[in-house]
Each structure stands twice: as structure tokens, then as C-alpha cells.
C-alpha positions in Angstrom: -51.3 -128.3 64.1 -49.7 -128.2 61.0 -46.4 -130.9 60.2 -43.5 -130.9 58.0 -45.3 -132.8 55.8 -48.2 -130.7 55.5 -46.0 -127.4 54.8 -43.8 -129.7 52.2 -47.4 -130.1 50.3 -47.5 -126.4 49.3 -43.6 -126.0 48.7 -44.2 -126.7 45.4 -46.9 -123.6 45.0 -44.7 -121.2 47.3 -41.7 -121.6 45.2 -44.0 -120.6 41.6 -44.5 -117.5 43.6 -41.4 -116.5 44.7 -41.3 -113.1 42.7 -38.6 -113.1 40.1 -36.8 -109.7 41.0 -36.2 -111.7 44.7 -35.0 -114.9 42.6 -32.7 -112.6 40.4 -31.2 -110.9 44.1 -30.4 -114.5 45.1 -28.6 -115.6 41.9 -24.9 -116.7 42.2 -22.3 -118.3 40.4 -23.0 -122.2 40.8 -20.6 -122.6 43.2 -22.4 -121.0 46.1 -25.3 -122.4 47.9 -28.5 -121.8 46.2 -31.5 -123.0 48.8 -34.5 -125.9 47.4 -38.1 -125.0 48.8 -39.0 -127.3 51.1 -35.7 -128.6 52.2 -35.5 -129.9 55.9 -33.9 -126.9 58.6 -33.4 -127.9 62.1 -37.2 -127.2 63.3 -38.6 -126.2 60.2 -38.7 -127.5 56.4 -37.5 -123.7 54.8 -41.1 -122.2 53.2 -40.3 -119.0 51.8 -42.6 -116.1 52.8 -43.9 -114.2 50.0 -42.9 -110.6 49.0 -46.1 -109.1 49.3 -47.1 -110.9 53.2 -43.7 -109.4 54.1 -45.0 -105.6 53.0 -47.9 -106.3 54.9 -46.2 -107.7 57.9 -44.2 -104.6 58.3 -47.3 -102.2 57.7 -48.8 -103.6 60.4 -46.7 -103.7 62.6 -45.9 -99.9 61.8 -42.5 -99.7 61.5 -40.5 -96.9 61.3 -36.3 -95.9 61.0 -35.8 -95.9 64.7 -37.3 -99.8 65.3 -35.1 -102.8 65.6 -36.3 -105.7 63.8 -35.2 -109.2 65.2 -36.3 -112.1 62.1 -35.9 -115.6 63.9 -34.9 -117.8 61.4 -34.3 -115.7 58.9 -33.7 -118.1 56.2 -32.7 -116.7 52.9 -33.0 -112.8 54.5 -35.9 -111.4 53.0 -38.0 -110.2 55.3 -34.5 -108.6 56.9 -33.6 -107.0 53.6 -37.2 -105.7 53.0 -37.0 -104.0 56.8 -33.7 -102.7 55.9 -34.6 -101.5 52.8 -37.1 -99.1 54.5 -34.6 -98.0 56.7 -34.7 -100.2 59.6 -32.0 -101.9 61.5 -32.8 -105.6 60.8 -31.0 -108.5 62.1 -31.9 -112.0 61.2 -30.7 -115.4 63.3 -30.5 -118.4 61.0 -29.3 -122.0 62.2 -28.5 -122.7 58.5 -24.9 -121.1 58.1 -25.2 -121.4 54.3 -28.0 -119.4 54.1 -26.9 -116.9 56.7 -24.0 -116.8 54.5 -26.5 -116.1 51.5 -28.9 -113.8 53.1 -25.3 -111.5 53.8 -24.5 -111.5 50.0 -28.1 -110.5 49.4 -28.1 -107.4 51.5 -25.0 -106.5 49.7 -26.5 -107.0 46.9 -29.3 -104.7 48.1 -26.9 -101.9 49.2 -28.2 -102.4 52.8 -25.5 -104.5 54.3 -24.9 -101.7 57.2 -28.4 -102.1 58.3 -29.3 -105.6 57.4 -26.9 -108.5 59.6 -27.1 -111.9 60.5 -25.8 -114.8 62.8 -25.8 -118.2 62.8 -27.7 -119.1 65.5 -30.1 -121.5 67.6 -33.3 -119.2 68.1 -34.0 -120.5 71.4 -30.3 -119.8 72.9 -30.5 -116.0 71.7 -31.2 -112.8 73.1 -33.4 -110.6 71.0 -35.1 -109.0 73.7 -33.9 -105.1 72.6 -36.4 -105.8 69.4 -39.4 -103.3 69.1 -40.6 -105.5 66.2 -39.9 -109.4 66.3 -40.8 -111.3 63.4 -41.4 -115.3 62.4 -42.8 -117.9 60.0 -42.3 -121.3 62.8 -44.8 -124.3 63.4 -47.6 -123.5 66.2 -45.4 -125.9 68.5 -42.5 -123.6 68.1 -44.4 -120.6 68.6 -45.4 -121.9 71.9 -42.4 -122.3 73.2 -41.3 -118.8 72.2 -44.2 -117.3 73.6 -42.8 -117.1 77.3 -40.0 -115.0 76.2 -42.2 -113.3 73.7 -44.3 -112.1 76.8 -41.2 -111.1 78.8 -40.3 -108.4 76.3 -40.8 -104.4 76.5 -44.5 -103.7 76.7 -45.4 -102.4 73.2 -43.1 -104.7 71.0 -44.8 -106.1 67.8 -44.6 -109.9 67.0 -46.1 -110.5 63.7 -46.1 -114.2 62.2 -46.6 -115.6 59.4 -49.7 -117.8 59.3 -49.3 -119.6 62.6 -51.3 -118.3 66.0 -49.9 -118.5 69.5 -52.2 -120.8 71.1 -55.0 -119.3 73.4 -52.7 -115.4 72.8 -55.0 -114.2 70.5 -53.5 -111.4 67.8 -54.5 -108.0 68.4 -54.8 -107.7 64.5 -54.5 -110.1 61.3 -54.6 -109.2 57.6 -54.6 -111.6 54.2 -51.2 -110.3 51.9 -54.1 -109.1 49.4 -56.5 -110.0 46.5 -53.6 -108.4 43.7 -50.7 -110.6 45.9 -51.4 -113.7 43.6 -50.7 -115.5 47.1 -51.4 -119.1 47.0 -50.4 -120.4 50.9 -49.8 -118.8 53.7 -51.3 -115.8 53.1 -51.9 -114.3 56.6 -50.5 -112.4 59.0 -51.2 -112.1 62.8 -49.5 -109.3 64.9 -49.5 -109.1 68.8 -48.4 -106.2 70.8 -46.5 -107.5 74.2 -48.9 -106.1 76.6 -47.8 -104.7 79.9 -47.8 -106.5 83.4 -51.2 -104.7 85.1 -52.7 -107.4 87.0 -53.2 -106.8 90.6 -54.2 -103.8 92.6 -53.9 -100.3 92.1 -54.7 -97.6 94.5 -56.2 -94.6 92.9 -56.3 -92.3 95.8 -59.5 -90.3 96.4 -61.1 -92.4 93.2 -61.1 -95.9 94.5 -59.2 -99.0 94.2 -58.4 -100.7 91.0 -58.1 -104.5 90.3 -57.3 -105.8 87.9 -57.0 -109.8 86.6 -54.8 -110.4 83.5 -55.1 -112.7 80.3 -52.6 -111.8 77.8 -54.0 -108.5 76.2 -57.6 -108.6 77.9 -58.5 -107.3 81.8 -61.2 -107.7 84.0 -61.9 -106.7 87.0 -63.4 -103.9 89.8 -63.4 -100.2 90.8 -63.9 -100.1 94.2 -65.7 -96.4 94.9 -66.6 -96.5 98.6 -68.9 -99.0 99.2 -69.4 -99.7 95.1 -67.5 -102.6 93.3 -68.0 -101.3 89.8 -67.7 -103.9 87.5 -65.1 -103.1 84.5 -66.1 -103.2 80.5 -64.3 -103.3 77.5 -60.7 -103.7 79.6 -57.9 -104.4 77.6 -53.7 -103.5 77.0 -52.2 -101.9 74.0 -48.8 -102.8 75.1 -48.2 -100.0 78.2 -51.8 -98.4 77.3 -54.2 -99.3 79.3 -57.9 -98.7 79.0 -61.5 -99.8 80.5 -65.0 -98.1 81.1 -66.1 -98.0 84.8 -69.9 -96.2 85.9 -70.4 -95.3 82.0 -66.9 -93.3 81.9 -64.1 -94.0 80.0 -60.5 -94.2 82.0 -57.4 -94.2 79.9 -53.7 -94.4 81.1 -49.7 -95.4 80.5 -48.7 -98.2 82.4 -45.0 -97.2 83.8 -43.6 -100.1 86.4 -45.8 -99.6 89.5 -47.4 -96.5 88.4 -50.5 -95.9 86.3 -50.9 -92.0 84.9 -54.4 -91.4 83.6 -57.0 -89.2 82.3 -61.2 -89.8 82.5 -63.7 -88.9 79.7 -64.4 -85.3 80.7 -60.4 -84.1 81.1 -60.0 -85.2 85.2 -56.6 -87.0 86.0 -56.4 -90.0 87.6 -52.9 -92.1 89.1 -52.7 -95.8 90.0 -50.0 -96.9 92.6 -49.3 -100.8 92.9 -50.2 -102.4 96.1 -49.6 -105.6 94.7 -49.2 -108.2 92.1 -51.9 -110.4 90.4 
């Protein structure tokens, strides 16, 4: 578990890496707020995340100009402006008003003002939940106590973090910002994809019974054939995509509410109805 005191010990370094085309975007007259490194938010000291982590964040989460990016706490709007700048609608929620208030000048700055927006807000009082891509740079603790709400979202929205895990969710993928980044801390990015809700049973008509038990992202369970309880490998979600191998053939289907629509190694259909929760 990392502490405000530990992430004030590599302020220092984070802030000799702030790339100077980003420092020259936030320069203002001295009367406006210019932000320190380090300096104490309300659940967070404010750590800056690097230009190039930010690229790779977005790569791999796959982005594209028809996802909605949700930044929570956004801080000085980087990561928002960066999104926007590839043609993303991006909205960032800041508890700091004076850098919400910054991170708006940037994006006009940045000619991206229309796509890029912010609001002062408490991250845990706000509804981000029509996100496809949710991004963050909080303490493990804080994490945690997102990750109900995390879970809750659309199956197949992207949470990518900066440095910090989700507990016992393991990422689906993770990636260093790269040996030309000149990164010095917090260097690494984890991405999860919010799987689907499949645990329970699922009748496959003529082709058994499914069932199905639920950790995060990983299944196990049985295909009931008859009078065989075949024994599931290599069951996991990718967000509403579910797939497993059962009797040495591969099954591979969308997860839609209480319906499953399918199709086996060799080109034969398959459909799951519910018959009941997990």
C-alpha cells in the first residue's frame, strides 16, 4: 500500500519529467493558479502522470472517436486533453476547483474545448457510468472503493490506471510507458475490461446445461451432456464475450442479459437461456 508520503518521495522526479511542451500549455500570467507537484488534494497528494504513460493508456485501452472518456480526478487535464486531442469526448471530475479551472484554459489552449470538459466534483458522489473508457491515477485504497461501481458498469468498459492494482481484480493487460519514455515513477499501466454478469445456469437446449461460477473476469464451471459433467478449461469474460473449452471443443459466445448466442469450433450454433443467478 503506497501513502502520501511515499508518492511525495518521487514528486520531485515526476515533476523533472513533466515534458516541456505540457509545461509551456499550462503557462499563465502570474495571477492564475499554477499547480506544485506534490501538493496535498482531498484523497490524493497531485502526481502528475507522464505524457508518454497517458499514450499508452489510451492505446490500450483502444480508443476510438465514438468512446466517452470519464478521467476521475483529473487534475491539471492532461490525460482529458490528450483523449480529446484524438478525437474523443473526454470529461474530467476534479475536487480542486482551481485546477478544474486550469485544465478548462488548457483545452482552450489546445483547440479542444468542445470535446474536452470538466466539473468540480467529489468522485465518489458522481455518475460516470455512460463511460466506455474510465481512467485513474488514485491510491490502492481508493481504487477499492471505486471498484464496486467499477463492476456495475456496461460490460466491455475499459478502466485503465495508472500504477495502482484493484486488489484481488486482476488487469486483463498491463504495459511499462516505454524504454524511449525517459519515465522515472510510475511507469505502468493496468487496464481491466468490466466483464459481464454470467454466473449461474444456462440452458443450452439439446447441448446440455451450462454453469457457470464467477470471479471477476475468470469462470469455472460444468457442461452437463446427459449424464456427463464436463469440466470447463480456459473459461474466462472479455467484457460481454464469453469463452471456454468443454470435451476438447472450443465454445465462444456474446453475453446479452439472460441470453447467451454462440458458435462451436467446427461452425455449429449454440444459445444459452438463464435459469438462474450465481
Amino acid at each position: 500500500m503506497f501513502t502520501r508520503r511515499q508518492l511525495a518521495g518521487v514528486c520531485a522526479a515526476a515533476l523533472l519529467a513533466t515534458p516541456a511542451a505540457w509545461a509551456q500549455t499550462l503557462e499563465a500570467p502570474a495571477s492564475t493558479y499554477s499547480p506544485t507537484v506534490g501538493q496535498q488534494g482531498k484523497d490524493v497528494i497531485w502526481v502528475p502522470t507522464q505524457q508518454a504513460l497517458i499514450d499508452r493508456m489510451l492505446d490500450m485501452a483502444e480508443v476510438t472517436q465514438q468512446d466517452y472518456l470519464v478521467d476521475l480526478g483529473s487534475g491539471d487535464g492532461r490525460t482529458v486533453i490528450t483523449a480529446a486531442k484524438r478525437g474523443l469526448r473526454a470529461h474530467g471530475i476534479e475536487y480542486n476547483p482551481d485546477m478544474v479551472a486550469l485544465s478548462k484554459r488548457a483545452a482552450a489552449n489546445e483547440g479542444v474545448a468542445e470535446r474536452a470538459t470538466f466539473e468540480q466534483a467529489d468522485i465518489f458522489e458522481s455518475d460516470f457510468s455512460k463511460a466506455s473508457v474510465v481512467t485513474l491515477f488514485l491510491l490502492p485504497d481508493l481504487n477499492l472503493k471505486l471498484r464496486p461501481t467499477l463492476l456495475d458498469m456496461k460490460p466491455g468498459t475499459r478502466v485503465v490506471s495508472n500504477s495502482f492494482m484493484m486488489g484481488d481484480w486482476q488487469p486483463d493487460a498491463s504495459v511499462e510507458s516505454g524504454p524511449t519514455a525517459n519515465c522515472s515513477s510510475f511507469c505502468r499501466a493496468h487496464l481491466w475490461i468490466i466483464p459481464a454478469k454470467a454466473a449461474g445456469v444456462w440452458d443450452l437446449g439439446n447441448q446440455g446445461q451450462l454453469e457457470l461460477k464467477q470471479t471477476y473476469q475468470a469462470l469455472e464451471g460444468t457442461l452437463t451432456q446427459g449424464s456427463r459433467a464436463i469440466p470447463l478449461q480456459d473459461a474466462k469474460l472479455k467484457g460481454n464475450e464469453i469463452t471456454f473449452v468443454a470435451d476438447g471443443k472450443r465454445y465462444a459466445g456474446t453475453l446479452e442479459g439472460t441470453r447467451i448466442n454462440g458458435r462451436v469450433d467446427g461452425g455449429s450454433s449454440w444459445i444459452g437461456s438463464r435459469k438462474n443467478s450465481g
